[in-house]
C-alpha positions in Angstrom: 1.3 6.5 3.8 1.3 5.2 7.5 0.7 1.8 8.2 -2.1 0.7 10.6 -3.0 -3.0 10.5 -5.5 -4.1 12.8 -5.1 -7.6 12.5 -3.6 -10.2 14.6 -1.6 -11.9 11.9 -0.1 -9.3 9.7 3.8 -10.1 9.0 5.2 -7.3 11.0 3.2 -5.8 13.4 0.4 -8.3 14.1 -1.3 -7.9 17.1 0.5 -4.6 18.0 -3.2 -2.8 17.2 -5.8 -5.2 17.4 -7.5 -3.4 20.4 -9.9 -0.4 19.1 -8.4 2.3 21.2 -4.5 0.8 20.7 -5.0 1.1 17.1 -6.9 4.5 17.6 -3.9 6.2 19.5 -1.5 3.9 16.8 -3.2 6.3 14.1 -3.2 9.4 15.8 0.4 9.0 16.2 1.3 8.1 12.8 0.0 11.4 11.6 1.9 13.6 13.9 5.0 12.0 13.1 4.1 13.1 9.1 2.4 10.8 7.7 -0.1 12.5 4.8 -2.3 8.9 4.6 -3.2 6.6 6.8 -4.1 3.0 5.5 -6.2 1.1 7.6 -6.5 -2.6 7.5 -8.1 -5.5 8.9 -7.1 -8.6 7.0 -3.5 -9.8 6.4 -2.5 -10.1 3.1 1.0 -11.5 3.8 1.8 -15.0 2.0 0.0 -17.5 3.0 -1.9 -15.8 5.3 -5.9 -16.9 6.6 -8.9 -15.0 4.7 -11.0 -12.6 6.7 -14.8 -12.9 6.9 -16.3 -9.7 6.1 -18.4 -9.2 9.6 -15.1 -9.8 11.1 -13.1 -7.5 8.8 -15.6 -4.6 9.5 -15.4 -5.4 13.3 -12.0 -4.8 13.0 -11.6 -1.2 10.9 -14.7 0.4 11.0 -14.7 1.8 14.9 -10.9 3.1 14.2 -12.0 4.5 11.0 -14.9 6.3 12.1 -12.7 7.9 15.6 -9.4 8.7 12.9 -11.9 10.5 10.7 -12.2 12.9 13.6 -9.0 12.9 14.9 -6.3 13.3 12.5 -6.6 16.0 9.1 -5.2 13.7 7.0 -7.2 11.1 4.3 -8.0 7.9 5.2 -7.1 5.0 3.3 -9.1 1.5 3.7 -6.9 -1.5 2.7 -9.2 -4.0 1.5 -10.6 -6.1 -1.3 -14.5 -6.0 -0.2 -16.7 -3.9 -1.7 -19.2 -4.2 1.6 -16.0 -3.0 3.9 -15.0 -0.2 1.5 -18.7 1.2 1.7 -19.1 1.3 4.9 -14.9 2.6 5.4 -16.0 5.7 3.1 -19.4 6.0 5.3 -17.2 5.9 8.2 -14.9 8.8 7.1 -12.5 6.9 4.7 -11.7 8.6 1.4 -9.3 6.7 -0.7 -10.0 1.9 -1.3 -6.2 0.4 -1.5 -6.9 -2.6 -3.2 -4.7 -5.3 -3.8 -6.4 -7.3 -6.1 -6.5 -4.3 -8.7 -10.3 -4.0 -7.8 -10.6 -7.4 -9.7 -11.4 -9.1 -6.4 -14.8 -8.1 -5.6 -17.1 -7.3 -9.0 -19.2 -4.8 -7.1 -15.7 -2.8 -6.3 -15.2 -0.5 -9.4 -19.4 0.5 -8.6 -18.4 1.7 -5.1 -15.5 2.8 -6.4 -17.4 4.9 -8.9 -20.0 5.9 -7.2 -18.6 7.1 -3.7 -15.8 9.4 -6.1 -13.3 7.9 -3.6 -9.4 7.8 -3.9 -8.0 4.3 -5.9 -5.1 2.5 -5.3 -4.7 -0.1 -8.0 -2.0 -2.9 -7.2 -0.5 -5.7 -9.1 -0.7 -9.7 -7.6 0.0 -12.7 -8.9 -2.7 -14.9 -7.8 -3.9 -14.6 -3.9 -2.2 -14.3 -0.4 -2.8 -18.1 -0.2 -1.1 -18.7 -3.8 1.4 -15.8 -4.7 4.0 -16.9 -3.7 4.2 -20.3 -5.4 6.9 -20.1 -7.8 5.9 -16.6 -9.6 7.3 -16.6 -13.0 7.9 -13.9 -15.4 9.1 -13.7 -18.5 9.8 -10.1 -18.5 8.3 -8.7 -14.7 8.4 -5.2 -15.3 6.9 -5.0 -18.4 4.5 -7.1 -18.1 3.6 -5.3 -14.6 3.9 -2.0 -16.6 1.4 -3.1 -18.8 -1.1 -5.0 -16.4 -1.4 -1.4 -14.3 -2.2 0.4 -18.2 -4.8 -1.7 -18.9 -6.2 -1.5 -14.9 -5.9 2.0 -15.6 -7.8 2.2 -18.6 -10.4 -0.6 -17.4 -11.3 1.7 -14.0 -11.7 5.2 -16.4 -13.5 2.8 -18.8 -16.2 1.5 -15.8 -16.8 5.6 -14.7 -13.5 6.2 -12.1 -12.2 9.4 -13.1 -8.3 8.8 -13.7 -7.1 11.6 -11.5 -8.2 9.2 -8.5 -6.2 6.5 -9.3 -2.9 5.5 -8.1 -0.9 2.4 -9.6 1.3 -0.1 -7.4 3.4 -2.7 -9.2 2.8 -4.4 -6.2 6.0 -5.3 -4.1 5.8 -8.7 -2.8 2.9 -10.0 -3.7 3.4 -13.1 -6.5 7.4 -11.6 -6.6 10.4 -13.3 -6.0 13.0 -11.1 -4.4 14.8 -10.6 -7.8 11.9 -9.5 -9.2 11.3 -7.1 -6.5 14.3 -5.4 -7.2 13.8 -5.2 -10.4 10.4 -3.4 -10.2 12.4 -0.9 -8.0 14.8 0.1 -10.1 11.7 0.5 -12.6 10.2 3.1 -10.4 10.8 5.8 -13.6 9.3 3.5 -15.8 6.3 3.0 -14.0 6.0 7.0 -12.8 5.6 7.7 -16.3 2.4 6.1 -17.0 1.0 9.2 -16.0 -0.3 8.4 -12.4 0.6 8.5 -8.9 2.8 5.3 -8.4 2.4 4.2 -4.6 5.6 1.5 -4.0 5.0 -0.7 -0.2 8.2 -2.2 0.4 8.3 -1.9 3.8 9.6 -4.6 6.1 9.0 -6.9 3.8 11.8 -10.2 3.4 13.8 -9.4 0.3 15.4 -6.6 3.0 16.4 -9.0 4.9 17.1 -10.9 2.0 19.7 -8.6 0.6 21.2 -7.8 4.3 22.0 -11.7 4.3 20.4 -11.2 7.9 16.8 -12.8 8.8 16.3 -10.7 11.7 17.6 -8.0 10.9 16.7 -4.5 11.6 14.4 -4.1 8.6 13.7 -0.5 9.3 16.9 1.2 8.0 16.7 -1.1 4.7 13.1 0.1 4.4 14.0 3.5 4.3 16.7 3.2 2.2 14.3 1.8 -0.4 12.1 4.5 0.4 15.1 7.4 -0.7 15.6 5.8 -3.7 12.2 5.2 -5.5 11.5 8.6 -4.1 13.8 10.1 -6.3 13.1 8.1 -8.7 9.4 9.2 -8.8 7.6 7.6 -6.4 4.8 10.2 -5.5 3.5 7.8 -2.6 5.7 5.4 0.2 3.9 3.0 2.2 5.8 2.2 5.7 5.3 1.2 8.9 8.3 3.7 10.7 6.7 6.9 9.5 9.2 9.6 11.5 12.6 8.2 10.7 11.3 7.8 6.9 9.6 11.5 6.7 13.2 12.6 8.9 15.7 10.6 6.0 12.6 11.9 3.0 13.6 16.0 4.6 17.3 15.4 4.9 17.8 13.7 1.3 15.6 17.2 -0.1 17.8 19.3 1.9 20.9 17.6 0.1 19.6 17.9 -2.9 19.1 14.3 -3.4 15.6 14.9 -5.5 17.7 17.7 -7.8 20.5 15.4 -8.7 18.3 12.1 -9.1 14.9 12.6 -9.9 13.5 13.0 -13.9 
């Protein structure tokens, strides 16, 4: 899953693809260096970050949605929490809502949800960009991750989403403290056999830099890294922002045999 955030603010690339026809070309780009998804989104979620208003956030994704839909031959992801922008991204040619607020966000979610037969990502946050990262607490964080995504799970089949849509995402970085987050990544297994798709997002995000001791480092090779290991761990989906060098490292670990030797 390619990254394409058309936002000023988002923690990594802000700003890069705020223009329609930068973000456009961003997109087109994305898929011919492999990626199978692109996620489209128009409101940071990073801590601390300024809410969207919805005008704005359609402003902002719509146009590139509707000109990707008939550009690239790969789905469409919108990343929002809005019912209204989902509707209109799955109008515009989107096929799959990445939610990251579990579709708990919005009430009138799951109904769009249901009724357009779109794709769902379902991901785990402690509170809100604003909050999240306030001291998140856990007494155990896996399993009580493992166990929020079953009953999301069973909630969406429960209100008419068919569960071979859904994908789960314990939800990297949002309401986590870096120990945490590597915890949930080494409970990649775990969390692949629920049954679903299990989409991880680590990418770029601080506990690399973190762990590298190095604020500005390179976050890139730590991203993919990451991205080897909960692959082979069972991670069916990897959401990054350097989609080549990941889909390069992704070929050369299956050459190798890295899946053989370390995956199930």
């Amino acid at each position: 899953m390619g990254i394409l955030n058309v936002t000023p603010d988002s923690f990594s690339d802000g700003g890069r693809h705020v223009e329609t026809i930068a973000a456009i070309a961003a997109g087109v780009q994305l898929a011919r260096d492999g990626a199978d998804i692109l996620d489209v989104g128009g409101e940071s979620t990073r801590p601390y970050s300024t809410p969207v208003d919805e005008a704005e956030e359609l402003r902002r994704v719509i146009p590139v949605i509707a000109a990707l839909a008939t550009s690239v031959d790969v789905p469409i992801s919108i990343d929002t929490s809005k019912a209204n922008v989902a509707r209109a991204a799955i109008e515009a040619g989107a096929e799959i809502i990445n939610d990251v607020t579990g579709l708990e966000g919005d009430p009138a979610m799951v109904e769009v949800a249901a009724t357009t037969r779109a794709g769902v990502c379902v991901m785990h946050m402690r509170g809100n960009p604003q909050t999240m990262q306030d001291d998140p607490r856990y007494t155990d964080v896996v399993a009580e991750i493992e166990d929020y995504l079953r009953q999301r799970l069973d909630w969406c089949i429960g209100h008419g989403i068919d569960a071979q849509r859904i994908c789960l995402d314990p939800g990297i970085g949002f309401g986590k403290t870096h120990a945490h987050n590597l915890e949930l990544l080494r409970a990649t297994r775990r969390f692949a056999d629920i049954g679903r798709p299990i989409l991880i997002g680590h990418s770029r995000k601080g506990f690399i830099a973190k762990l590298l001791g190095d604020r500005e480092a390179d976050r890139d090779a730590g991203s993919i890294g990451v991205s080897l290991a909960v692959a082979a761990a069972g991670a069916d989906i990897i959401r990054v922002h350097a989609v080549k060098p990941t889909v390069d490292a992704l070929r050369l670990f299956a050459a190798a045999g890295g899946f053989a030797r370390n995956r199930g």
